[in-house]
mmCIF entry with sequence, helices, sheets and N, C-alpha, C, O atoms, coordinates in Angstrom:
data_MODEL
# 
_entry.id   MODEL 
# 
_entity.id                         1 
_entity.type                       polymer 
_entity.pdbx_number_of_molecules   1 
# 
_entity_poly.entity_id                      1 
_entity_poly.type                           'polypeptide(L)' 
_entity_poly.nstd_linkage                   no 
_entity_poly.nstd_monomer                   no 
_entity_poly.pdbx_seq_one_letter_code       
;(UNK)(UNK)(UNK)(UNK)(UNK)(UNK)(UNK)(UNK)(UNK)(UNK)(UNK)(UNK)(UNK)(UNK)(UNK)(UNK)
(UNK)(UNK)(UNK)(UNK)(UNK)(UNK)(UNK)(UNK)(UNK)(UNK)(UNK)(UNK)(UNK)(UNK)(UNK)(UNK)
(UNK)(UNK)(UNK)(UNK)(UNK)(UNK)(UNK)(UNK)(UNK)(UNK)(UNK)(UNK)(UNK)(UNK)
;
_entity_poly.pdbx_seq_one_letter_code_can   XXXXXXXXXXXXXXXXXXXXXXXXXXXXXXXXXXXXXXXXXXXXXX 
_entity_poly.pdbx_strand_id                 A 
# 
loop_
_entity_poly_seq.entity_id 
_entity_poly_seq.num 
_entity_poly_seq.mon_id 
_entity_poly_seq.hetero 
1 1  UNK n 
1 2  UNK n 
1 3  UNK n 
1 4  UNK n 
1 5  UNK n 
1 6  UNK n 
1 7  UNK n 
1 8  UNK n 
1 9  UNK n 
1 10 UNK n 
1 11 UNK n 
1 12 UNK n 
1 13 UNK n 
1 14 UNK n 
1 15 UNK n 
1 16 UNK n 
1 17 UNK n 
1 18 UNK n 
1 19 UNK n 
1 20 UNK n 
1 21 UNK n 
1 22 UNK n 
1 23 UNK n 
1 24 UNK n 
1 25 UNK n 
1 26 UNK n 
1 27 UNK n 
1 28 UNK n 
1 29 UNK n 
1 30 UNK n 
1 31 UNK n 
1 32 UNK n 
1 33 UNK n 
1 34 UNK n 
1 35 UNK n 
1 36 UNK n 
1 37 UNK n 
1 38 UNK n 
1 39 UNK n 
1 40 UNK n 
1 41 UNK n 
1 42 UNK n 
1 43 UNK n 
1 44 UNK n 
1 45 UNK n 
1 46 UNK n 
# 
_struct_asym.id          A 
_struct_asym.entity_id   1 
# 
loop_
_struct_conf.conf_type_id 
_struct_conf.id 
_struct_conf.pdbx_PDB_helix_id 
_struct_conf.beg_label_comp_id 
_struct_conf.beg_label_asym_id 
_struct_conf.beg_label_seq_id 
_struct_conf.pdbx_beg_PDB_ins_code 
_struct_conf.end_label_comp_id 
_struct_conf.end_label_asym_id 
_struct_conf.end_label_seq_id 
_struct_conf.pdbx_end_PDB_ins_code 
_struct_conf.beg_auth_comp_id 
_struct_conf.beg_auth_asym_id 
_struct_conf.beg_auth_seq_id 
_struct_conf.end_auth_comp_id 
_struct_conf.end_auth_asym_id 
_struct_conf.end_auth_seq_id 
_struct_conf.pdbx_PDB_helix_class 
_struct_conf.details 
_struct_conf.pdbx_PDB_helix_length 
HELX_P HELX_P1 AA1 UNK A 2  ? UNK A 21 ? UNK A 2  UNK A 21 1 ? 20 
HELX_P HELX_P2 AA2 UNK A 27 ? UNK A 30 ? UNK A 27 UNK A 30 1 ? 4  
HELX_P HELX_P3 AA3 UNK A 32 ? UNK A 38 ? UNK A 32 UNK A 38 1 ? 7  
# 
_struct_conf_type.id          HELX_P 
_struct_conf_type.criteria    ? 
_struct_conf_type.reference   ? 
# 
loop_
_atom_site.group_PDB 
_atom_site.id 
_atom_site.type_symbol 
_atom_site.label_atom_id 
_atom_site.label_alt_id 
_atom_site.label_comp_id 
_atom_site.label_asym_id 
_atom_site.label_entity_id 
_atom_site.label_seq_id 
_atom_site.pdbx_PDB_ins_code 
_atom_site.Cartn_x 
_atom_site.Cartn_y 
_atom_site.Cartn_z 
_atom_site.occupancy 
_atom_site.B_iso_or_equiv 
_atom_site.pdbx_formal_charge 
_atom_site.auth_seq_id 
_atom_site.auth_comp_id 
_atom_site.auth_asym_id 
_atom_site.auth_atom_id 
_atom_site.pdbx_PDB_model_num 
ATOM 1   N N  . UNK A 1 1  ? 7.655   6.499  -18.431 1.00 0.00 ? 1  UNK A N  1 
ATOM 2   C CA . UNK A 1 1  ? 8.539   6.355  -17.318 1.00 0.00 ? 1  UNK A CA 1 
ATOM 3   C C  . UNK A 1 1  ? 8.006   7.143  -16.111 1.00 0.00 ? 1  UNK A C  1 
ATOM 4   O O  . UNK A 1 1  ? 8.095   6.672  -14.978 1.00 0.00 ? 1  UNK A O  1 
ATOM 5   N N  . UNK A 1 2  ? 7.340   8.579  -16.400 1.00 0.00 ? 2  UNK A N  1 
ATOM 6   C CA . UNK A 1 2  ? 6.625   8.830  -14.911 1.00 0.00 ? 2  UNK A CA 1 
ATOM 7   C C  . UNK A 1 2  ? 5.564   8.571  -14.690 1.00 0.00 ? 2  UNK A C  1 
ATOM 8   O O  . UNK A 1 2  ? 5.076   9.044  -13.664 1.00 0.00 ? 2  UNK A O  1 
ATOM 9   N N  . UNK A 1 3  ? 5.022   8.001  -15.262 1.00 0.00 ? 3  UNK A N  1 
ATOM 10  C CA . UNK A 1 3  ? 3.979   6.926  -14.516 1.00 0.00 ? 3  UNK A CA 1 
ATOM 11  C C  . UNK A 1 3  ? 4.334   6.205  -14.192 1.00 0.00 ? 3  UNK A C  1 
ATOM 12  O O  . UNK A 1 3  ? 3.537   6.014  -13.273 1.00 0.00 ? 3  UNK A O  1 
ATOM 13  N N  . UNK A 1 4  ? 5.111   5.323  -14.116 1.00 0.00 ? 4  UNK A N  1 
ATOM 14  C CA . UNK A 1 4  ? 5.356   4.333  -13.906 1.00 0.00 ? 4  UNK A CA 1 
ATOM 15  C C  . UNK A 1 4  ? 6.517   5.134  -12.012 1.00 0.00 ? 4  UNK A C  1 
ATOM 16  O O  . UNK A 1 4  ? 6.797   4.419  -11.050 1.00 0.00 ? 4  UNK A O  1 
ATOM 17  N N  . UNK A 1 5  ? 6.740   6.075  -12.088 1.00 0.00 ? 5  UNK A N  1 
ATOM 18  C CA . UNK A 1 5  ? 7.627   6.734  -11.260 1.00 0.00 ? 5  UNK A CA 1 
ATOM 19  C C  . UNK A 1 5  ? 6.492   6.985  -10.060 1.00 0.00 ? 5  UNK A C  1 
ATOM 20  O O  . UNK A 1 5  ? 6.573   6.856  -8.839  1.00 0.00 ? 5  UNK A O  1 
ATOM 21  N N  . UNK A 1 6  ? 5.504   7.361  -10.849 1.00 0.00 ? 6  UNK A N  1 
ATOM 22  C CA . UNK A 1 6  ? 4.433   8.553  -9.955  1.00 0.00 ? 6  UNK A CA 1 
ATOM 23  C C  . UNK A 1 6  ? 3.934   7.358  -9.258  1.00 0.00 ? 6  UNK A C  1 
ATOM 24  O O  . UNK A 1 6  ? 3.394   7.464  -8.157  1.00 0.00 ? 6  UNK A O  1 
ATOM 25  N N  . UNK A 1 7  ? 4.090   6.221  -9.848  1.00 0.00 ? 7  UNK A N  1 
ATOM 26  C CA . UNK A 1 7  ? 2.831   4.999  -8.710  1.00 0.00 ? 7  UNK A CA 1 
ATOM 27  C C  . UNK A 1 7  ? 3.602   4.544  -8.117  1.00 0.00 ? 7  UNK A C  1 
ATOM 28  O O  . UNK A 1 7  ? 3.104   3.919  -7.181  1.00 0.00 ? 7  UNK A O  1 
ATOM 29  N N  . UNK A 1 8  ? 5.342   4.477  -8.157  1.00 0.00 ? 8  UNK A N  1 
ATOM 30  C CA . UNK A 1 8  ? 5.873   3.707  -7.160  1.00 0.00 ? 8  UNK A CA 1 
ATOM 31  C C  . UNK A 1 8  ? 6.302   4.497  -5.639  1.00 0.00 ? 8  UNK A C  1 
ATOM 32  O O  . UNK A 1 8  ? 6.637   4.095  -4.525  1.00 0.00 ? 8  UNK A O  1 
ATOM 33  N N  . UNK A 1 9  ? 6.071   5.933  -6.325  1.00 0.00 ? 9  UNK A N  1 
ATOM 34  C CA . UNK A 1 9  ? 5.809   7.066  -5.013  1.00 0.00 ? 9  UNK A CA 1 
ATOM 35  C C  . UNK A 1 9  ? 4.632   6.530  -4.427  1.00 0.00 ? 9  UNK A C  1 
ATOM 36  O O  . UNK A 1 9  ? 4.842   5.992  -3.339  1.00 0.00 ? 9  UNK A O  1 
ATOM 37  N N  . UNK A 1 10 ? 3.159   6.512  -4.923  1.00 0.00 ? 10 UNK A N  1 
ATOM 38  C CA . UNK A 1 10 ? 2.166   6.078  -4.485  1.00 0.00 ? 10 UNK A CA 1 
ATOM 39  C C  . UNK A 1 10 ? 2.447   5.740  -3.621  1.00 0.00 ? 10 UNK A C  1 
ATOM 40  O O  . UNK A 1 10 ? 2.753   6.316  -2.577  1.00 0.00 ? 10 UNK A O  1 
ATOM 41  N N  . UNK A 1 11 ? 2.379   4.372  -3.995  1.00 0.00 ? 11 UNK A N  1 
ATOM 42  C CA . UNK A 1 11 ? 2.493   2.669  -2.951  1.00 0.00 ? 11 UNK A CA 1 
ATOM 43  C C  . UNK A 1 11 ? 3.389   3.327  -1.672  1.00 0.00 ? 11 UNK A C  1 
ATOM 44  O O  . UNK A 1 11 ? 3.083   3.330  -0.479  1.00 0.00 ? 11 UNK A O  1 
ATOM 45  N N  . UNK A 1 12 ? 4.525   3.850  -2.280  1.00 0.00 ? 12 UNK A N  1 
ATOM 46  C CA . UNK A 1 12 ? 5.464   4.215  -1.121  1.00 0.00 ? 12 UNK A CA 1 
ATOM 47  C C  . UNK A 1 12 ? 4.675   5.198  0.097   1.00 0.00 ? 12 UNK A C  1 
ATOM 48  O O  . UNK A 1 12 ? 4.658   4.900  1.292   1.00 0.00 ? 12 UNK A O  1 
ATOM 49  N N  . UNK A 1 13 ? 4.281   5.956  -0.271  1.00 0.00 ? 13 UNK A N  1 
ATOM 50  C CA . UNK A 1 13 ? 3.731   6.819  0.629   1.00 0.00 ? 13 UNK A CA 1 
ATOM 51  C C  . UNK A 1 13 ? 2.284   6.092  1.488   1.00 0.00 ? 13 UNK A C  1 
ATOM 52  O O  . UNK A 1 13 ? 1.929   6.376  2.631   1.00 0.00 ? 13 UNK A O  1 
ATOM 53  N N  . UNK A 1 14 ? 1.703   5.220  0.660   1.00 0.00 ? 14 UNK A N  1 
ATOM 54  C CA . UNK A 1 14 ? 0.321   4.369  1.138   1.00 0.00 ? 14 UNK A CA 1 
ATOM 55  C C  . UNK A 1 14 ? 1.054   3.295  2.102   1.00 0.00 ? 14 UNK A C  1 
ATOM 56  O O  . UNK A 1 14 ? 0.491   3.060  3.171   1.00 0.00 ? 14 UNK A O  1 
ATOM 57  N N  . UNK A 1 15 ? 2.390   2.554  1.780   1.00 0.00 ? 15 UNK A N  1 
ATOM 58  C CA . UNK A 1 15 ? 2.504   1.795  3.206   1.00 0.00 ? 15 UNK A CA 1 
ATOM 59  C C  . UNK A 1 15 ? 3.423   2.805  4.098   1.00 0.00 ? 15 UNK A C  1 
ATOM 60  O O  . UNK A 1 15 ? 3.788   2.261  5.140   1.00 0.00 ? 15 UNK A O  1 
ATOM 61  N N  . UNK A 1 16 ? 3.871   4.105  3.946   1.00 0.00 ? 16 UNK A N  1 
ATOM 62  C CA . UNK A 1 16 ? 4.257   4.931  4.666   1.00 0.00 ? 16 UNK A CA 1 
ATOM 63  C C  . UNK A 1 16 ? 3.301   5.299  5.812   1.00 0.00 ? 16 UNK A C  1 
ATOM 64  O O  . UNK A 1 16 ? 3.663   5.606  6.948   1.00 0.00 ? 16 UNK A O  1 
ATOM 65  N N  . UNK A 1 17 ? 2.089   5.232  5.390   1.00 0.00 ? 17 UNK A N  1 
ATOM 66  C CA . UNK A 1 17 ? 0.873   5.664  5.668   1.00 0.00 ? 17 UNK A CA 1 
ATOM 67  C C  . UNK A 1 17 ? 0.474   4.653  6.664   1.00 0.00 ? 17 UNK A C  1 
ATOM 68  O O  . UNK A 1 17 ? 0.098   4.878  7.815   1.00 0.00 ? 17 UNK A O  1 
ATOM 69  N N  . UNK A 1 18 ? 0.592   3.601  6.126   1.00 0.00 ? 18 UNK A N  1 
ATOM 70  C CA . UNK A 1 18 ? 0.059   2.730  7.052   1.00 0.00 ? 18 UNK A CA 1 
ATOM 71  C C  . UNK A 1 18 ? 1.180   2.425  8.011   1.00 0.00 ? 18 UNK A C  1 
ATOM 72  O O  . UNK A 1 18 ? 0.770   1.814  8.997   1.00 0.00 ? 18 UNK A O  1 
ATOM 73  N N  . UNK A 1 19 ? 2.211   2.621  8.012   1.00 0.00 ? 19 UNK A N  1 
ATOM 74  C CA . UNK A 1 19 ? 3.239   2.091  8.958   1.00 0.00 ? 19 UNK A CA 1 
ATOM 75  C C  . UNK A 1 19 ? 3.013   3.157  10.307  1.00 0.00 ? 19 UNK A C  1 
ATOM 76  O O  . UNK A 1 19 ? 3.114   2.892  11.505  1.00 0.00 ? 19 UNK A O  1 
ATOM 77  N N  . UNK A 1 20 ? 2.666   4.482  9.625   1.00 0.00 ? 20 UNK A N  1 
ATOM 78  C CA . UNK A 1 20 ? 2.547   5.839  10.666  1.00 0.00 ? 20 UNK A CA 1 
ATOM 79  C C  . UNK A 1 20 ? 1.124   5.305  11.662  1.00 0.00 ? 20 UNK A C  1 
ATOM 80  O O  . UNK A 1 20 ? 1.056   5.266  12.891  1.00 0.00 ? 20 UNK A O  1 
ATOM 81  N N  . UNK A 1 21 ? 0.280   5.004  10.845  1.00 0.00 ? 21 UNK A N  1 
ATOM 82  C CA . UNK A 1 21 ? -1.265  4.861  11.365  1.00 0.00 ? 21 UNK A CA 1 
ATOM 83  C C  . UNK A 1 21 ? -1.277  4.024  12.708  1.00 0.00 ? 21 UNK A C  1 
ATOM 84  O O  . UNK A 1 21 ? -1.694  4.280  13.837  1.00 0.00 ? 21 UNK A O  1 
ATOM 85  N N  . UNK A 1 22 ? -0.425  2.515  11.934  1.00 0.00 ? 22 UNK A N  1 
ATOM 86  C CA . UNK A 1 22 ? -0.299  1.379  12.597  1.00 0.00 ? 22 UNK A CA 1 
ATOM 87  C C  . UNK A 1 22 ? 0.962   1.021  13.048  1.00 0.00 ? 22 UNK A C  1 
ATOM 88  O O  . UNK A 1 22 ? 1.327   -0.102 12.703  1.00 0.00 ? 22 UNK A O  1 
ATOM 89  N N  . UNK A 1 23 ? 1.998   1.905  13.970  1.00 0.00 ? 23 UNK A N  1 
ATOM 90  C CA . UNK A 1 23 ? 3.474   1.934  14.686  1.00 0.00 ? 23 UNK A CA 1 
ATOM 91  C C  . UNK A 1 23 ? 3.453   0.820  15.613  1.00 0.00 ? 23 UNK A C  1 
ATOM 92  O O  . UNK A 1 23 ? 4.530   0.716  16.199  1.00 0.00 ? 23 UNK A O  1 
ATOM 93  N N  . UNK A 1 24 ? 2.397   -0.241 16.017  1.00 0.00 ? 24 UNK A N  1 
ATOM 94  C CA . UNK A 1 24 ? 2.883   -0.722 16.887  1.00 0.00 ? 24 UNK A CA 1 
ATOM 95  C C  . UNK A 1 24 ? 2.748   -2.485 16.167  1.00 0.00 ? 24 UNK A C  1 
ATOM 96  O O  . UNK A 1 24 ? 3.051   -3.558 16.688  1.00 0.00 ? 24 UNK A O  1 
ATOM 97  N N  . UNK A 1 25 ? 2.221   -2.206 14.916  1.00 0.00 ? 25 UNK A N  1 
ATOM 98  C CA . UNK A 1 25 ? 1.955   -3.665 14.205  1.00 0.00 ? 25 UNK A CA 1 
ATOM 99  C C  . UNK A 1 25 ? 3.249   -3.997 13.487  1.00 0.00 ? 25 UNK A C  1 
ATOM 100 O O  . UNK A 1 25 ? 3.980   -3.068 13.142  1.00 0.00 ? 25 UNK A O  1 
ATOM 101 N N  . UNK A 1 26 ? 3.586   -5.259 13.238  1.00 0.00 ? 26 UNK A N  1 
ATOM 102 C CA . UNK A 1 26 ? 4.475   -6.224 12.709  1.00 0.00 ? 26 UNK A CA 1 
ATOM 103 C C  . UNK A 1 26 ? 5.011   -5.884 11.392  1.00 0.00 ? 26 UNK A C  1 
ATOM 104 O O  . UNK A 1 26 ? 4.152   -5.395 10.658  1.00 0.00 ? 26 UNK A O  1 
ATOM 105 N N  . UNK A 1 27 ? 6.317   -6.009 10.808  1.00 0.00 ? 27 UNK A N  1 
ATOM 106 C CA . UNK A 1 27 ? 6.220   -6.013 9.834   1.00 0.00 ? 27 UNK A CA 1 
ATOM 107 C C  . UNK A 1 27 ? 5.234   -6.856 8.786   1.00 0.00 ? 27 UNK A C  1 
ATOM 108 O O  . UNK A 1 27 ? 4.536   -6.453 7.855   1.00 0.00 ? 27 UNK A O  1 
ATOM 109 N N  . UNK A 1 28 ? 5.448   -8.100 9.286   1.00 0.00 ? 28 UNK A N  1 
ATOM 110 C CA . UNK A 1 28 ? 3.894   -9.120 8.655   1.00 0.00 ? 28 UNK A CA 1 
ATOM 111 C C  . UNK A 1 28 ? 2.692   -8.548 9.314   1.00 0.00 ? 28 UNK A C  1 
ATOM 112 O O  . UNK A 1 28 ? 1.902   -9.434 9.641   1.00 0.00 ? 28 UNK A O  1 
ATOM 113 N N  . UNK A 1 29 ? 2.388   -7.607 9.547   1.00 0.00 ? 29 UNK A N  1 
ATOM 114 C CA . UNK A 1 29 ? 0.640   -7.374 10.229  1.00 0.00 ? 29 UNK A CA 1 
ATOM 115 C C  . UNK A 1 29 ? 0.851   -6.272 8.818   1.00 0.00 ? 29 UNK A C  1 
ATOM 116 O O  . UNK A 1 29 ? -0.129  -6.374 8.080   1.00 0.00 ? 29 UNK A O  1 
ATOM 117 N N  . UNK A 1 30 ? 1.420   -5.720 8.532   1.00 0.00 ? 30 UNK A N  1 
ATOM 118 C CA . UNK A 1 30 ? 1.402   -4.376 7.983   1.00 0.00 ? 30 UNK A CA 1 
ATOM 119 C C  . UNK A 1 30 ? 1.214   -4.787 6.993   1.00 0.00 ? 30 UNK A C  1 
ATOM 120 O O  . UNK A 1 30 ? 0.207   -4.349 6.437   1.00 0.00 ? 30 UNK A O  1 
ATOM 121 N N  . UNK A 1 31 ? 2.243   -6.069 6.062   1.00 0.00 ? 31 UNK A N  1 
ATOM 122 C CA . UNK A 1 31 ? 2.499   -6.388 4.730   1.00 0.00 ? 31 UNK A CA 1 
ATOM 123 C C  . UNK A 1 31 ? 1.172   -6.824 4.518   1.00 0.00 ? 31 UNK A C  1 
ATOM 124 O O  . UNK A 1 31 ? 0.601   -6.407 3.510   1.00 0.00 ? 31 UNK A O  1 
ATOM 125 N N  . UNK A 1 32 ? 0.278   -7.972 5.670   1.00 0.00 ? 32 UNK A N  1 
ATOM 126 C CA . UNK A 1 32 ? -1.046  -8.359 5.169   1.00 0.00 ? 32 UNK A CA 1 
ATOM 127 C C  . UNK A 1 32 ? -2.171  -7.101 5.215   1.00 0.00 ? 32 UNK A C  1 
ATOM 128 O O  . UNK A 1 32 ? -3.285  -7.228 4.706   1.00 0.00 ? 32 UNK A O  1 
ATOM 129 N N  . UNK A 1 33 ? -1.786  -6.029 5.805   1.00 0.00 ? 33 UNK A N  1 
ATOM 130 C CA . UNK A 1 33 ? -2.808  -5.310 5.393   1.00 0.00 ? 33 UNK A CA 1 
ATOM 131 C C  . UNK A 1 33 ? -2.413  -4.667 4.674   1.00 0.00 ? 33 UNK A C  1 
ATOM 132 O O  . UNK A 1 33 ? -3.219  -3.789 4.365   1.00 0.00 ? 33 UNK A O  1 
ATOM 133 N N  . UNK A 1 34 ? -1.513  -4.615 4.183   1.00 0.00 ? 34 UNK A N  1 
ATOM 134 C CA . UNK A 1 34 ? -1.507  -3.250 2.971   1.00 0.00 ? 34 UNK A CA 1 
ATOM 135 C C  . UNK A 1 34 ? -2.175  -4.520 1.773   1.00 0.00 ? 34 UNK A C  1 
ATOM 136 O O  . UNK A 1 34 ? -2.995  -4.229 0.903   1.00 0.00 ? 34 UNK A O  1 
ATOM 137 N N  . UNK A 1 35 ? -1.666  -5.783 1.964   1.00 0.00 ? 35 UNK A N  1 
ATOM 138 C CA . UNK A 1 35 ? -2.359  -6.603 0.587   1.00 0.00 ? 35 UNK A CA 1 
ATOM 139 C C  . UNK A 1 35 ? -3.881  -6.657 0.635   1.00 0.00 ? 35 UNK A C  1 
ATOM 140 O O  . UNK A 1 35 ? -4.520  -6.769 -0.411  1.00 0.00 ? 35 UNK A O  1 
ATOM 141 N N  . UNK A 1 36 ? -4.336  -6.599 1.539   1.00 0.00 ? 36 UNK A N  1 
ATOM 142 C CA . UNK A 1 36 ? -5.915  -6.332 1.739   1.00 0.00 ? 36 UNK A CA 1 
ATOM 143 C C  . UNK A 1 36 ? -6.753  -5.592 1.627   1.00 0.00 ? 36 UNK A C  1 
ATOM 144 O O  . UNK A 1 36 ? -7.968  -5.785 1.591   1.00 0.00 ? 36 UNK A O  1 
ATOM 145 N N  . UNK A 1 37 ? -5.684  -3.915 1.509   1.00 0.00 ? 37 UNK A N  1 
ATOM 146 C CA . UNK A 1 37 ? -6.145  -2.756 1.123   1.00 0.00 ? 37 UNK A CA 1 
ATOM 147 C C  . UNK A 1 37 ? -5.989  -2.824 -0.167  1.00 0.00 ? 37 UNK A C  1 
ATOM 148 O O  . UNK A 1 37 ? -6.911  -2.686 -0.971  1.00 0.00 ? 37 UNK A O  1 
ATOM 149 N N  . UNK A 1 38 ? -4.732  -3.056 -0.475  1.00 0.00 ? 38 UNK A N  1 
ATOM 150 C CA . UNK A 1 38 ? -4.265  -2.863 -2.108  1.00 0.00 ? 38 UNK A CA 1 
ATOM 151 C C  . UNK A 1 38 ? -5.688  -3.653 -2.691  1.00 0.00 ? 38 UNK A C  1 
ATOM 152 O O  . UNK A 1 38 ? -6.421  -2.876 -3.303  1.00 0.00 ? 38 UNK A O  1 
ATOM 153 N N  . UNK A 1 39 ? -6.170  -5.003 -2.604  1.00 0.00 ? 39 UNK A N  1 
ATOM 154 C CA . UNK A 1 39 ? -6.807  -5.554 -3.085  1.00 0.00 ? 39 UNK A CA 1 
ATOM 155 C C  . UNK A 1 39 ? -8.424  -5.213 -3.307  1.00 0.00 ? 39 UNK A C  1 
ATOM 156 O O  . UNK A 1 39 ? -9.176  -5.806 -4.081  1.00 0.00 ? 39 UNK A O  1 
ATOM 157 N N  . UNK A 1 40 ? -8.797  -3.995 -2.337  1.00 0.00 ? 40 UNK A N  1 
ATOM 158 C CA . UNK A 1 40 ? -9.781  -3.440 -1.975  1.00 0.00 ? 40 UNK A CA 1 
ATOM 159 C C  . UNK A 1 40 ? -9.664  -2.260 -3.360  1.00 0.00 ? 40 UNK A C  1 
ATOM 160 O O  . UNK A 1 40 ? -10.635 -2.241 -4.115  1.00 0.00 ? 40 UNK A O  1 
ATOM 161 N N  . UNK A 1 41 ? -8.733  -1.504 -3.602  1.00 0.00 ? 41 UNK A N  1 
ATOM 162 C CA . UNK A 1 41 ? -8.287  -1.163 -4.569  1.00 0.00 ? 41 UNK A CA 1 
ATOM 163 C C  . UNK A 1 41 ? -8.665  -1.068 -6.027  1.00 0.00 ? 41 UNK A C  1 
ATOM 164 O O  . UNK A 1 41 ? -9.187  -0.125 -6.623  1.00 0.00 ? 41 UNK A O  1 
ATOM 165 N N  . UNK A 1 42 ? -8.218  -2.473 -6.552  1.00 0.00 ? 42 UNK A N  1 
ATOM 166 C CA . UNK A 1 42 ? -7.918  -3.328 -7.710  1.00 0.00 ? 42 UNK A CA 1 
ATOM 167 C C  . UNK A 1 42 ? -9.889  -3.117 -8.566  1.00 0.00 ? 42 UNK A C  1 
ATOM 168 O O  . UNK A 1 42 ? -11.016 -3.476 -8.225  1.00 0.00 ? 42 UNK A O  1 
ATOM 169 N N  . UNK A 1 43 ? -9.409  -2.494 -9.528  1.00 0.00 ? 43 UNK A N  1 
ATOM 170 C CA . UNK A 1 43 ? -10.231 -2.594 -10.631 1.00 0.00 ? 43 UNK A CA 1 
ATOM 171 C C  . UNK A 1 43 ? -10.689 -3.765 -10.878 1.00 0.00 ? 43 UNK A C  1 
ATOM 172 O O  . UNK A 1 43 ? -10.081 -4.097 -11.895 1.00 0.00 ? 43 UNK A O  1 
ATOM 173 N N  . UNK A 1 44 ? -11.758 -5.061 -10.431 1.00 0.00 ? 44 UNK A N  1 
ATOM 174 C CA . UNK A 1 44 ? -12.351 -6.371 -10.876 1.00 0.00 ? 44 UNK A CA 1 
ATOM 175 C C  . UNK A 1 44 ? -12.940 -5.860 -12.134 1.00 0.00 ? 44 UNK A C  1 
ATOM 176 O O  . UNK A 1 44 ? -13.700 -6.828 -12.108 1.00 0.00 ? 44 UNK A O  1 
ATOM 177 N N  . UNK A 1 45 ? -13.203 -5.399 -12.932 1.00 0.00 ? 45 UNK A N  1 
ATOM 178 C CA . UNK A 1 45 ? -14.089 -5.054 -14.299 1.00 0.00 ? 45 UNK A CA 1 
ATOM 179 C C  . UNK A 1 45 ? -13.452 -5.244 -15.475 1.00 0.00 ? 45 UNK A C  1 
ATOM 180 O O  . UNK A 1 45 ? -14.094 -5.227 -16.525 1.00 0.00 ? 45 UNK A O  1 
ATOM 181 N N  . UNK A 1 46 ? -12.221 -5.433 -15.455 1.00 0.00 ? 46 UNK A N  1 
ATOM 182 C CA . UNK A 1 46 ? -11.094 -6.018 -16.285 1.00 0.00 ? 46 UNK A CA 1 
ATOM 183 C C  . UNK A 1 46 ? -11.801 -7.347 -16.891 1.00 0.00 ? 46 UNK A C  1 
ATOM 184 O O  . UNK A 1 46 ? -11.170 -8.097 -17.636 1.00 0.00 ? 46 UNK A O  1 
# 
């Protein structure tokens, strides 16, 4: 359960992050880049 706790802080604080960085972009400018980062991310070796 806190893992699962500790990563949804993560995420939270990473588009926190990006909302601070990027104050003057869209809610849709933000959502596609956080999916572009997130995806930058992502373990492919699976």
């Amino acid at each position: 359960m806190k893992a699962f706790e500790l990563s949804e802080l993560a995420d939270s604080a990473f588009r926190a992050g990006l909302k601070n960085r990027y104050p003057d972009r869209s809610d849709d400018e933000l959502r596609q880049l956080y999916l572009e980062r997130r995806l930058k991310c992502h373990n492919h070796n699976y």
